[in-house]
N, C-alpha and C positions, 0 to 999 in steps of 0.2 A: 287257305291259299294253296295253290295245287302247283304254282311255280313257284323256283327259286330264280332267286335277281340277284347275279355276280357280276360286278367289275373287280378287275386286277388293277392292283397299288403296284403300281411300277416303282422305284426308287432311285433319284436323280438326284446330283448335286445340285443345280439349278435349275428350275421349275421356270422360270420364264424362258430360258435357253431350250430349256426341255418342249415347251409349248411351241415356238420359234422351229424345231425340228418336226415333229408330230404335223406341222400345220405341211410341211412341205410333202407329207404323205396322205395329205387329204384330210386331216384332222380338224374340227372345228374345235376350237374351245368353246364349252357348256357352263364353266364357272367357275372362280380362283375365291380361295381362299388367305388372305394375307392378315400379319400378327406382326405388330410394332412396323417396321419397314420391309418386312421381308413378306416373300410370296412362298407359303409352307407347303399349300397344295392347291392345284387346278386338272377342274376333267375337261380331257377332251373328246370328240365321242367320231366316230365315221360310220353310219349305216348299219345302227344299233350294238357298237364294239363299243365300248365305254374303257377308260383307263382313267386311271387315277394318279395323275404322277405329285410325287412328293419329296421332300428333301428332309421329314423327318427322321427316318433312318438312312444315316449317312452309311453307316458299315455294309449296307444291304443293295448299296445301288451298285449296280451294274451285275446284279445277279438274278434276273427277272427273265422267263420265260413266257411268252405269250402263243400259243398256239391258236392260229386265227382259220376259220376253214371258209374257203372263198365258194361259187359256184363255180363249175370244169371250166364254163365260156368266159369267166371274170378274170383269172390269175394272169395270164398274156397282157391282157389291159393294161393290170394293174402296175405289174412288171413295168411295163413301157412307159406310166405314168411316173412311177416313181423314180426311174433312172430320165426322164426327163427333167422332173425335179432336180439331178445334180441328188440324188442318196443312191451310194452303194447297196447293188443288190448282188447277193451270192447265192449261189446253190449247196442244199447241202442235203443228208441222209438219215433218218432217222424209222429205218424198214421200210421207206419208201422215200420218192424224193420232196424236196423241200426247197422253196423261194425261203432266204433269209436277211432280213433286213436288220442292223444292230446299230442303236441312238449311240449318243454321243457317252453315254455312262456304259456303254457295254450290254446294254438290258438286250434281249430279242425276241422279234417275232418273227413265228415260224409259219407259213406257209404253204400245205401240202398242196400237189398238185394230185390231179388223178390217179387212183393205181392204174389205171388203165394207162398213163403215159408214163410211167415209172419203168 
C-alpha cells in the first residue's frame, strides 16, 4: 500500500446533534453507528474530508483540531456558504491567516487561506 487513509475522530457529546451541525456545513452523513439506544458514532464526509464524530470519549470533546486545506478559488465560497447556513465563521492566525469554524462541543476546523492573501 503506498497511501495512508486518515479520518479524524472528532469527540461530541451528541452525535446526532453533532451530524445535525456538520450537515449545515455541507457534510453528508456516510454511516452511524448505534449500541442499545444510543448513536456512539456517525462519519460524515464533504469532498473526500471524512470525520468521525463520536460520544465515546466524553472528556476529549471539544478538544479537536481539524486542519482542512481548501483550493485559493474555494475558501470565499465556502466562507459565504457556511455563514449562509446561520454557522459562525471567524478569522484567525496560526503564521498565517485562517477561516475558523468551531461545532457545538468546541472542536475546530481550521482553514488556511493563501499565503499570498495573508
Amino acid at each position: 500500500m503506498n497511501r495512508w487513509y486518515t479520518r479524524a475522530i472528532v469527540p461530541v457529546a451528541d452525535v446526532h446533534q453533532s451530524v445535525v451541525f456538520y450537515a449545515r456545513l455541507g457534510f453528508g452523513e456516510d454511516w452511524r453507528h448505534p449500541e442499545a439506544s444510543q448513536l456512539l458514532v456517525a462519519q460524515v464526509s464533504r469532498q473526500g474530508c471524512e470525520l468521525l464524530l463520536s460520544c465515546q470519549w466524553p472528556t476529549r470533546k471539544g478538544h479537536s483540531l481539524t486542519f482542512i486545506s481548501l483550493d485559493d478559488d474555494e475558501i470565499d465560497a465556502v466562507r459565504a456558504e457556511f455563514e449562509r447556513n446561520g454557522v459562525e465563521v471567524r478569522d484567525g492566525h496560526w503564521g498565517y491567516r485562517l477561516m475558523i469554524v468551531e461545532d457545538p462541543d468546541g472542536n475546530q476546523l481550521l482553514f488556511p487561506y493563501s499565503q499570498a492573501r495573508s
